[in-house]
C-alpha positions in Angstrom: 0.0 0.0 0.0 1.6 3.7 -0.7 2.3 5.6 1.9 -0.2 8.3 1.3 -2.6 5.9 1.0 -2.2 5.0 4.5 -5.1 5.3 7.1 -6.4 4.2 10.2 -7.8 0.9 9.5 -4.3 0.5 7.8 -2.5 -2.9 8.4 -0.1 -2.8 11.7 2.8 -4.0 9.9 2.3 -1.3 6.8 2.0 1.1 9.6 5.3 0.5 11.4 6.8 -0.5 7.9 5.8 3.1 6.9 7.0 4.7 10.1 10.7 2.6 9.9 10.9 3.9 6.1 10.2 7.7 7.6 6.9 8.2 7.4 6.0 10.3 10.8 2.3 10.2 9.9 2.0 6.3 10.4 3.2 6.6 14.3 0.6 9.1 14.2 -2.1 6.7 13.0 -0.9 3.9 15.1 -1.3 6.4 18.1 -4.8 7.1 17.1 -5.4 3.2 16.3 -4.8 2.2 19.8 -4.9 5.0 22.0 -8.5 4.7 23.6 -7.4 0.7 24.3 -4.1 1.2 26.1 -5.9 4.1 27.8 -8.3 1.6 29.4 -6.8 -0.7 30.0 -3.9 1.4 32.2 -7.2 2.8 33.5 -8.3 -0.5 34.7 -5.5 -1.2 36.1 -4.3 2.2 38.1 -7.8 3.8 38.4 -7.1 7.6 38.4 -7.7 9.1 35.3 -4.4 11.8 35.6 -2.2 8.5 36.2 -3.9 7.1 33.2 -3.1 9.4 31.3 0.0 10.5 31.9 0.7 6.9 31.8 -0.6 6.7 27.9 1.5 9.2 27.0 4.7 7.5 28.6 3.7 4.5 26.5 3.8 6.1 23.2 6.8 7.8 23.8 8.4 4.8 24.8 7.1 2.9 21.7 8.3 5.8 19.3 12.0 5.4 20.2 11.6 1.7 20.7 9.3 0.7 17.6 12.5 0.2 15.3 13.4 -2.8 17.0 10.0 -4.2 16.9 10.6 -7.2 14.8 7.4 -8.7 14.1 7.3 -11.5 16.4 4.0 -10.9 18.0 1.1 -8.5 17.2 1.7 -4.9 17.4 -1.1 -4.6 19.7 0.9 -6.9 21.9 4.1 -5.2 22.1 2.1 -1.9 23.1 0.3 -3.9 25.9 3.6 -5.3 27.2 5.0 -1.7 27.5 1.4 -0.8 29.0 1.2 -3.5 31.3 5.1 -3.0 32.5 4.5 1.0 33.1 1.5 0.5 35.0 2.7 -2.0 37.1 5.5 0.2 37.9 3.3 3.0 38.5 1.0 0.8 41.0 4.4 -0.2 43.1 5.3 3.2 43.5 1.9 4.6 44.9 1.6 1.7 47.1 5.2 2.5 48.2 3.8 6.3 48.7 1.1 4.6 50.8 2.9 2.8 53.3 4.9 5.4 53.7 2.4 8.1 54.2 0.3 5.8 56.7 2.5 3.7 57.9 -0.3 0.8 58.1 -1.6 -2.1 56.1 -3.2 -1.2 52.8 -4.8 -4.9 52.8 -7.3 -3.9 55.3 -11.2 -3.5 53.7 -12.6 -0.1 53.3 -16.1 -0.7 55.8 -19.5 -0.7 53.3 -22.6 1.2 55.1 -25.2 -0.6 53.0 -27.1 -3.1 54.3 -26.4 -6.6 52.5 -30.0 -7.6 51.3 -30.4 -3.5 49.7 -30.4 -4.2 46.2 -27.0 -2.3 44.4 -27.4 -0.5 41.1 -24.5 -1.6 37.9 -22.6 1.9 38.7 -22.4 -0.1 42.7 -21.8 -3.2 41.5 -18.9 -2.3 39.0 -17.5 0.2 42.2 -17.6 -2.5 44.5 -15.8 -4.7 41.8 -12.7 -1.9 40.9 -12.3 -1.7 45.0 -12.0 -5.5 45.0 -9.4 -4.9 42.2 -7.2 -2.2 43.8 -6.8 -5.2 46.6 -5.2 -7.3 44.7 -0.8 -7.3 43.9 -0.6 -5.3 40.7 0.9 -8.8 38.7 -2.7 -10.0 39.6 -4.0 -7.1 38.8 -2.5 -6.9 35.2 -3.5 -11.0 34.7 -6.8 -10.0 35.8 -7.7 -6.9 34.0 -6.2 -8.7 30.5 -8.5 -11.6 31.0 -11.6 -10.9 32.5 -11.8 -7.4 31.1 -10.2 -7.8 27.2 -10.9 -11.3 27.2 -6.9 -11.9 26.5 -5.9 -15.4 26.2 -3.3 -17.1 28.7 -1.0 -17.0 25.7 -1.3 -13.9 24.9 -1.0 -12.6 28.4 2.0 -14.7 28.9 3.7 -12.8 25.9 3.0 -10.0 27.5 3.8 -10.2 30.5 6.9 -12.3 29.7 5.9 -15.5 32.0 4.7 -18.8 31.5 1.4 -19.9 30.8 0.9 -21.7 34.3 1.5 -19.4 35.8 -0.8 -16.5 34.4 -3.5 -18.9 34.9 -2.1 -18.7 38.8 -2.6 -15.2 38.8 -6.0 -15.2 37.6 -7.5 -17.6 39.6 -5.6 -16.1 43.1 -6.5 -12.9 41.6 -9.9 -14.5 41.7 -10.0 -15.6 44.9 -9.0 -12.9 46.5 -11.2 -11.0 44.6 -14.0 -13.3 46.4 -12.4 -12.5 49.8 -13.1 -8.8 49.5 -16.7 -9.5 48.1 -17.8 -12.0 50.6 -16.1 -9.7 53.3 -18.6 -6.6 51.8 -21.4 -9.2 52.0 -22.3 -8.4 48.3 -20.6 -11.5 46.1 -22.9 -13.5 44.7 -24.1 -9.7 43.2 -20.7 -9.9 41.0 -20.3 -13.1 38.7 -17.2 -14.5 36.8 -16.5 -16.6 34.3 
């Protein structure tokens, strides 16, 4: 495909063909290709919108001086995660360091719920209750998690990603599971949420 015929529903491998040859529009189509998805999912994972987007940012900048070495090996929308997945993960480490420093107490402790447990909860409750059972959980479980319950990633995929084997991103999921379970039973409100 010529290069000025490039768009954004261009192929990934045109686009970073286009960009290696010198094409600065095709980083700029590659940014607009997947910026809502890596926004969301860093979202997911680190909650704050600021974060999240400072956090995008730092991932295409990191992919710009990096993208010349991509070779090919795995999707493009892979390689992007990875670097998404590995900021965020960093990010998540460093406010819980900020935390325990500020507090000086355990972070694992449940926030107390004022509703009663038979009150019916609304979607907007239910998926709040859910992203405070998230934050719980150790932000490897929290990557593993977000991945596959929320982008439907396969263990493969997230293994790639996250550079570990297969068993044990399955691991992750289900303790990421369980301890999701932990803080929902301990809110009185899980069999409201359901997983798959």
């Amino acid at each position: 495909m010529p290069e000025n015929n490039l768009n954004i529903n261009s192929e990934d491998n045109e686009l970073v063909a286009a960009f290696n040859s010198g094409n600065v529009s095709a980083f700029n189509l590659i940014v607009r290709k997947y910026h809502k998805r890596v926004y969301w999912l860093i979202r997911k994972m680190v909650l704050d919108h600021d974060d999240a987007d400072d956090i995008t940012q730092e991932v295409f900048i990191k992919m710009h001086s990096s993208l010349r070495e991509f070779r090919g090996d795995s999707k493009l929308f892979t390689y992007i995660y990875k670097i998404a997945v590995n900021l965020s993960i960093n990010q998540l480490n460093r406010n819980k360091r900020v935390l325990s420093r500020r507090s000086g107490t355990d972070d694992s402790e449940l926030k107390s719920d004022s509703q009663p447990a038979d009150e019916e909860i609304t979607s907007a409750e239910r998926s709040k209750l859910l992203e405070e059972a998230i934050e719980t959980l150790p932000a490897q479980q929290r990557a593993v998690f977000n991945m596959r319950y929320y982008d439907n990633l396969s263990y493969e995929e997230i293994s790639h990603i996250m550079n570990k084997s297969v068993g044990g991103m399955k691991a992750n999921y289900f303790h990421a599971l369980k301890n999701i379970g932990k803080y929902l039973k301990a809110s009185k409100k899980f069999e409201l949420i359901e997983f798959t």
